[in-house]
C-alpha positions in Angstrom: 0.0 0.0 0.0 1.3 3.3 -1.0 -1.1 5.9 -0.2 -3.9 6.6 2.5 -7.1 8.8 3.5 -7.3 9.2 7.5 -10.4 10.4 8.3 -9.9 12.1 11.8 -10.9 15.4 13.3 -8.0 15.4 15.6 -5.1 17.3 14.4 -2.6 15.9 16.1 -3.6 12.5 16.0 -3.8 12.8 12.6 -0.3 14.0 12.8 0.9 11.3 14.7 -0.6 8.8 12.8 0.6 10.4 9.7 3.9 9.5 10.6 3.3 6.4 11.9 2.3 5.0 9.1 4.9 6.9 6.5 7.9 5.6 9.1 6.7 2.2 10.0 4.4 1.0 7.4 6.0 2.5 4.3 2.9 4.5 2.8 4.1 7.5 1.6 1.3 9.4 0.2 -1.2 10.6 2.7 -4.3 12.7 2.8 -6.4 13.7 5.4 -10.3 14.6 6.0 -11.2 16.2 9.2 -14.8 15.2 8.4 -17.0 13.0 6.2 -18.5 15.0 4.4 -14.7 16.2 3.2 -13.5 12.2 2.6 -16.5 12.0 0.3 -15.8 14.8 -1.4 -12.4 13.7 -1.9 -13.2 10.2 -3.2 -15.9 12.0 -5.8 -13.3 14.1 -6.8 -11.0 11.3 -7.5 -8.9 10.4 -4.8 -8.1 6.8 -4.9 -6.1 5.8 -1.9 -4.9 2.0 -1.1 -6.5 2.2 2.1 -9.1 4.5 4.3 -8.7 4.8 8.2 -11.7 6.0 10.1 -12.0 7.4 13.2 -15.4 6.0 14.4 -16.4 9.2 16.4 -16.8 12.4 13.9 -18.3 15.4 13.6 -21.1 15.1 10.8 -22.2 11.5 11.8 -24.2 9.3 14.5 -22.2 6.1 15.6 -22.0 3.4 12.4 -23.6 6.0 9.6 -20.3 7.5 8.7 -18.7 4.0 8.2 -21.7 2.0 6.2 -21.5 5.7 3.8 -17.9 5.2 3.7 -18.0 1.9 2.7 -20.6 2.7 -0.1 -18.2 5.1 -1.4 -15.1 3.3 -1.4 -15.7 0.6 -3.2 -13.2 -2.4 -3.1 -10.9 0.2 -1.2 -10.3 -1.2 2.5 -11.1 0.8 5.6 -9.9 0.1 8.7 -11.5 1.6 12.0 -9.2 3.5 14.3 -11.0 4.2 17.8 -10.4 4.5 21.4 -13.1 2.3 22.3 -12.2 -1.4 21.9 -15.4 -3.0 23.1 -16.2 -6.4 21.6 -19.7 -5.4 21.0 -17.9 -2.0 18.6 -15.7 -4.2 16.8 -18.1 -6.7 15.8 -20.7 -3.8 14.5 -17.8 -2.4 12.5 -16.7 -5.6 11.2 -20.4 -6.3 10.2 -20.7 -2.5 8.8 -17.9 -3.3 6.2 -14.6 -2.7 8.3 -11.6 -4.9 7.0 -9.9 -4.1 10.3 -9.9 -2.5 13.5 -6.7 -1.3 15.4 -7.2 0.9 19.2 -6.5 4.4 18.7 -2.9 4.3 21.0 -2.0 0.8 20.1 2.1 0.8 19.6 3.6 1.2 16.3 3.9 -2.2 15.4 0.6 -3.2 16.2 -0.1 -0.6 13.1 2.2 -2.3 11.0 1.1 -5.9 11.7 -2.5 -4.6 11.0 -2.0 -3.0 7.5 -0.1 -5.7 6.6 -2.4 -7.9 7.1 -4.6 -6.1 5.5 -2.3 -5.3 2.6 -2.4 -9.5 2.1 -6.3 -9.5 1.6 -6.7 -10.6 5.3 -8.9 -8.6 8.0 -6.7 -7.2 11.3 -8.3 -8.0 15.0 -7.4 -6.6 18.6 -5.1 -9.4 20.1 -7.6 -10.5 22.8 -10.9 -9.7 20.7 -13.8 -13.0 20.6 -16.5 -12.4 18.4 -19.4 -12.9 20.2 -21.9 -16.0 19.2 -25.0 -14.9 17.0 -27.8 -14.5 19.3 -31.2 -15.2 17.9 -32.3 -11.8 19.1 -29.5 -9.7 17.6 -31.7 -6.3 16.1 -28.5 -3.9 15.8 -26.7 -6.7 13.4 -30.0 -7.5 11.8 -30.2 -3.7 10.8 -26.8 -3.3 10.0 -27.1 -6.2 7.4 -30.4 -4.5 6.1 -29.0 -1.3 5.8 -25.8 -2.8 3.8 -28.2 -3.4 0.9 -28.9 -0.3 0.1 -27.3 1.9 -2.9 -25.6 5.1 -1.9 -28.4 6.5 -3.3 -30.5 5.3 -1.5 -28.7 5.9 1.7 -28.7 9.2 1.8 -32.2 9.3 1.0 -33.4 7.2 4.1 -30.7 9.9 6.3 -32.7 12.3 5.0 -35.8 10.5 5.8 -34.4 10.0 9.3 -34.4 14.4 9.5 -38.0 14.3 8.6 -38.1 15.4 5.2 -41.0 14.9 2.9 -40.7 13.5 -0.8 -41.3 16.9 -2.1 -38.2 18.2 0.4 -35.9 15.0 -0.4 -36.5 15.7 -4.6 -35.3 19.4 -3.9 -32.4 18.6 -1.5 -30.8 16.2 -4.2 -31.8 17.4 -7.3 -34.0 14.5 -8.5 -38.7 14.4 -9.9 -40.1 13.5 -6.7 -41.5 10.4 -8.5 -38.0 9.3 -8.6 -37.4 9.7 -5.1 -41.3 7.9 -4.6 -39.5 4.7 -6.3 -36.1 4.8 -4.1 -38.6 4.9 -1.1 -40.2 1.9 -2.1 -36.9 -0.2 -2.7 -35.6 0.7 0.7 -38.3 -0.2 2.5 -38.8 -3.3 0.2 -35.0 -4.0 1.2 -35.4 -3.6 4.6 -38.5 -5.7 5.1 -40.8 -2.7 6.4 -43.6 -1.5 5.5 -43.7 2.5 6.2 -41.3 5.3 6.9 -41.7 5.2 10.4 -40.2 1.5 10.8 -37.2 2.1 7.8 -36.2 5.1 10.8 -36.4 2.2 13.4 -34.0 0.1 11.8 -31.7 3.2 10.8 -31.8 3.9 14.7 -31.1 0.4 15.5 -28.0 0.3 13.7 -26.8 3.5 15.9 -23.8 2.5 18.2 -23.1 6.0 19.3 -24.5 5.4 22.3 -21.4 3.3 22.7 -18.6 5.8 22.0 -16.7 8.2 23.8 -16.1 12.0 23.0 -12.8 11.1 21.5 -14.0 8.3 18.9 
């Protein structure tokens, strides 16, 4: 891997991490995004970077939301989570969301190098120490999050805007599109998510929300 988007709104982490991964992992070309809304606009305007690492915890997104967008986005391009919070229940929703990896925020430089070579090989990166947890049979925030990773970018951001209470009429304006169009995209999502109104395709979105879960720092 030669180049890489961080996605942070910390400065100096993303400082840090910069060099951590030009001095110890060999990828030389970096950008950065300090929000993202910015690493979208980056990857539309045609950065292509090797790899993507996202801090969990941003300013313009709720919990998972940032990384299932991300992930629609990217396309084959691996992300890997960075984030302080290491709980088993985290990993596994961001490994489910469409994570290749996940590496705690102040793990030591060669626990960075280990995981983005790993990753570099095709392979997915773990916490030393991390057991996923058994499927339960009552598992709603995984059951969403495997709904929601059906749906085309397009679709995505319609059901966010959904989510803020917008009307057909509103969601047609906001992107640009007939409002009959945006009639038909409502009908796929909630034909994709098994729902039958508005009010339950929000449910699911808000069952797929682990920001509950994170600190202040991400």
């Amino acid at each position: 891997m030669r180049s890489a988007l961080i996605v942070d709104d910390h400065p100096l982490f993303c400082d840090a991490l910069s060099m951590t991964l030009k001095a110890f992992v060999g990828i030389a070309d970096i950008e950065t995004a300090s929000s993202l809304d910015i690493a979208l606009d980056k990857l539309a305007g045609g950065v292509q970077p090797d790899v993507i690492v996202l801090d969990l915890n941003l300013p313009d997104v709720s919990g998972l939301d940032g990384l299932m967008r991300l992930r629609r986005q990217a396309g084959a391009t691996p992300i890997v989570v960075v984030s302080s919070l290491a709980d088993p229940k985290v990993i596994g929703a961001a490994l489910g969301a469409g994570a290749q990896g996940f590496v705690p925020k102040h793990s030591q430089r060669d626990v960075f190098r280990a995981a983005f070579s790993a990753i570099a090989e095709g392979r997915r990166y773990l916490p030393d120490g991390y057991v996923a947890s058994a499927p339960g049979r009552n598992d709603p925030q995984g059951d969403a999050i495997s709904r929601l990773g059906l749906l085309t970018r397009q679709q995505a951001r319609i059901l966010q805007l959904i989510c803020e209470g917008k009307l057909n009429k509103q969601i047609a304006y906001d992107l640009s599109i007939a409002e009959t169009t945006v009639k038909a995209h409502v009908t796929a999502i909630m034909r994709k998510l098994g729902v039958y109104s508005r009010t339950q395709a929000v449910l699911i979105a808000q069952q797929a929300n682990f920001s509950t879960l994170l600190p202040d720092n991400g």
